[in-house]
N, C-alpha and C positions, 0 to 999 in steps of 0.2 A: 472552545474553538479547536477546531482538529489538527494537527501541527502538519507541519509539510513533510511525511515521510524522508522525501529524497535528502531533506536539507538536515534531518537524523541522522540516517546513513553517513554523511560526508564526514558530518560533525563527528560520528563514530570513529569513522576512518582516520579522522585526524587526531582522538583523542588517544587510540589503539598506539599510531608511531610515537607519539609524545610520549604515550607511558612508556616503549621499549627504550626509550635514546636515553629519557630520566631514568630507569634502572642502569644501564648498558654505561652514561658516561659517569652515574654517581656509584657505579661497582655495588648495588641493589638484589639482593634475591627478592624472592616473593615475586618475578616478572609471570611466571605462568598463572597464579592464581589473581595477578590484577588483569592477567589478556579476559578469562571467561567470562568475566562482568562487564567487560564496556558497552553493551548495547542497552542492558539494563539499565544503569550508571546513566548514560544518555539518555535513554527514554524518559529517566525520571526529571533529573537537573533540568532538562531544558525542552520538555514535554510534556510533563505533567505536574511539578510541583507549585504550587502558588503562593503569597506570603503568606497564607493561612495553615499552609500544610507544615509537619515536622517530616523530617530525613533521619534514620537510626540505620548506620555503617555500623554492623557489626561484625561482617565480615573484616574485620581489622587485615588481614592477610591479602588484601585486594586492593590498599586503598591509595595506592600508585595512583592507578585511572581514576580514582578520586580528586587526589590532590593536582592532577593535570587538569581535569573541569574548574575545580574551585578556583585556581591560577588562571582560567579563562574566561571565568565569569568574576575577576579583579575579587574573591574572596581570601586569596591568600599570596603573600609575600611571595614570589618565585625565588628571592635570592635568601632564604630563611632557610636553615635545617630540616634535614626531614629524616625524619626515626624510623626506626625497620617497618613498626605498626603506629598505627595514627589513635593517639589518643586526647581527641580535641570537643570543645564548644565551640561551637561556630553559627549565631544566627540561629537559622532553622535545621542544621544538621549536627548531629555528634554521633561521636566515632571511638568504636573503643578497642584497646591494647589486648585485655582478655576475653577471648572467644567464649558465649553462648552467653552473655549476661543483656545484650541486646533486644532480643522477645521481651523482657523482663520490665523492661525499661520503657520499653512502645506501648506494652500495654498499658503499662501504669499512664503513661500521660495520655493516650487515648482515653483511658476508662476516666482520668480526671477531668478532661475535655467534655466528654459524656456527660458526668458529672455536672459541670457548670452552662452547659450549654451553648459551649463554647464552638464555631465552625472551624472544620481544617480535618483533615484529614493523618493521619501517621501511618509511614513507611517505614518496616524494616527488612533490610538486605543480608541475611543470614547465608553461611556457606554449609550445604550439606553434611560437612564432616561437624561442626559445630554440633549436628543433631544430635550427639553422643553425649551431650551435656543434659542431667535431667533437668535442670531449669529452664531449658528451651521446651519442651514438654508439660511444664506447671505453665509458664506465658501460654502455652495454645490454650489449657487445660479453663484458667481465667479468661482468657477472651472471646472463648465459646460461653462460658458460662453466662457471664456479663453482658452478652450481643456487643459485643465491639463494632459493629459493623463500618466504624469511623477507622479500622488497622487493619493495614491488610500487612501480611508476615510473608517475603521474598526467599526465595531458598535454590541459590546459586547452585544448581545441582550439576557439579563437572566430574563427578564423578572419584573424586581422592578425599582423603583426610592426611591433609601434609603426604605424605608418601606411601600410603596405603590405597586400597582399593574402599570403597565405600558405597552405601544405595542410601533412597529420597526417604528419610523419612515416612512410617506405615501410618500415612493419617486422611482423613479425607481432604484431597485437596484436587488440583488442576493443574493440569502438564502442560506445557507450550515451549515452543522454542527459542530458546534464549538468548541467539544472534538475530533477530527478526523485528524491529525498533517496532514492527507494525503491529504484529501479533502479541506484543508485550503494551504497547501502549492499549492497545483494545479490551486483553487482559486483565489491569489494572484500572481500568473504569469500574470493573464490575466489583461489588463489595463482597459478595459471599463466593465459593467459599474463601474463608479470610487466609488462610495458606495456598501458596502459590509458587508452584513448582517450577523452575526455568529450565531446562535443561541444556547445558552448554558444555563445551569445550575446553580444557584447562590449556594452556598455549594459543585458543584461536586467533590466526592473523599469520603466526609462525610455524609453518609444516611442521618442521623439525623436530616441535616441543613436544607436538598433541603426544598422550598418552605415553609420556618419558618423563617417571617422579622426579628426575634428579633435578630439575626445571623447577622444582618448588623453592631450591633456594639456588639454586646455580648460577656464577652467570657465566658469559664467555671469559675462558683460562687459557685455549689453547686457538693458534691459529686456522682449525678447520673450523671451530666453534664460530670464533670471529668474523670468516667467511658466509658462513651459515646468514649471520646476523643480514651479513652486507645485503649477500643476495637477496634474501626475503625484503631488505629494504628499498632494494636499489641505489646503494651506495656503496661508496669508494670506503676503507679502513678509516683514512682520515677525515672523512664524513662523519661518521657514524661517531667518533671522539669528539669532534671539533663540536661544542656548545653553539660558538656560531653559524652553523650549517642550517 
């Protein structure tokens, strides 16, 4: 069944503010590289995935806008700790701390899946700068080989590797736009090819941030910073702190 576009967007919209206010009042970096993922993020969790399907966050750098979903669909304690990078089991999705070991990981339970004849599908959410790892390159390498056509491998391409400039990956894959809940769910129906480019915005949601690395781990330190915040939110100083808001 085809999900209600609008009712993505919204869902989007409100998982974007939730992720800026959990970095902003728990003093959190990593806010620009969880904004580029949220339409993705949403299209998955509560668009496309089924209890048959497995989720692989590998993106560990992102996974703010994760942990706002999981908190909203009652998978995770709200009042529980949360570490710089998410390195969890959970159900049908796991998440990991060290970048590029993700592909690795998809594949193998795909190909095992395969294997047993088992249904469902495997998702992994890899961030472009990750591609620099050769093990993300041995995973395509096996899941070509093997016809995995049950995984398809996500590649949050916003264009950084932590604070450098970075490009997609030279492999055969499909480009789409990766603020577009619509054009990524339609995307992600389709199996081959099994890599799939998203292309997004590192900050989207906050002018300010787009294409400014220091956003990778920064947060608001100074009073124009803090303003910055307001505004894009539309909120007062004490808004934007107060948990209760």
């Amino acid at each position: 069944m085809i999900p209600s576009f609008d009712a993505l967007e919204s869902k989007a919209a409100k998982i974007r503010r939730e992720t800026i206010l959990l970095a902003v009042r728990r003093n959190m970096g990593h806010i620009a590289s969880s904004l580029s993922c949220v339409e993705i993020l949403t299209t998955l969790m509560y668009g496309m995935l089924t209890e048959q399907d497995m989720f692989v966050m590998s993106k560990a750098h992102g996974w703010y806008s994760l942990y706002c979903i999981m908190v909203d669909l009652g998978l995770w304690d709200s009042t529980a700790s949360i570490p710089g990078v998410m390195e969890k089991y959970h159900g049908n999705t796991i998440a990991f701390g060290s970048l590029g070991h993700g592909p690795s990981v998809a594949a193998g339970i795909a190909w095992a899946r395969k294997w047993r004849g088992e249904p469902g599908d495997v998702y992994c959410l890899t961030g472009d700068g990750e591609w620099d790892e050769g093990a993300c390159y041995e995973a395509y390498r096996f899941a070509c080989r093997e016809n995995l056509t049950n995984l398809r491998l996500l590649v949050d391409c916003n264009g950084y590797s932590a604070m450098r400039k970075t490009t997609p990956p030279p492999l055969q894959a499909t480009q789409t736009w990766g603020h577009s809940v619509r054009e990524i769910y339609y995307e992600l129906r389709e199996p081959l090819p099994l890599l799939k480019l998203f292309v997004t915005r590192k900050g989207e949601g906050l002018p300010f941030m787009l294409d400014d690395p220091k956003w990778h781990y920064r947060t608001p330190k100074n009073e124009s910073e803090i303003e910055a915040f307001c505004t894009a939110l539309n909120m007062t100083k004490e808004e934007l702190y107060d948990s209760a808001s």
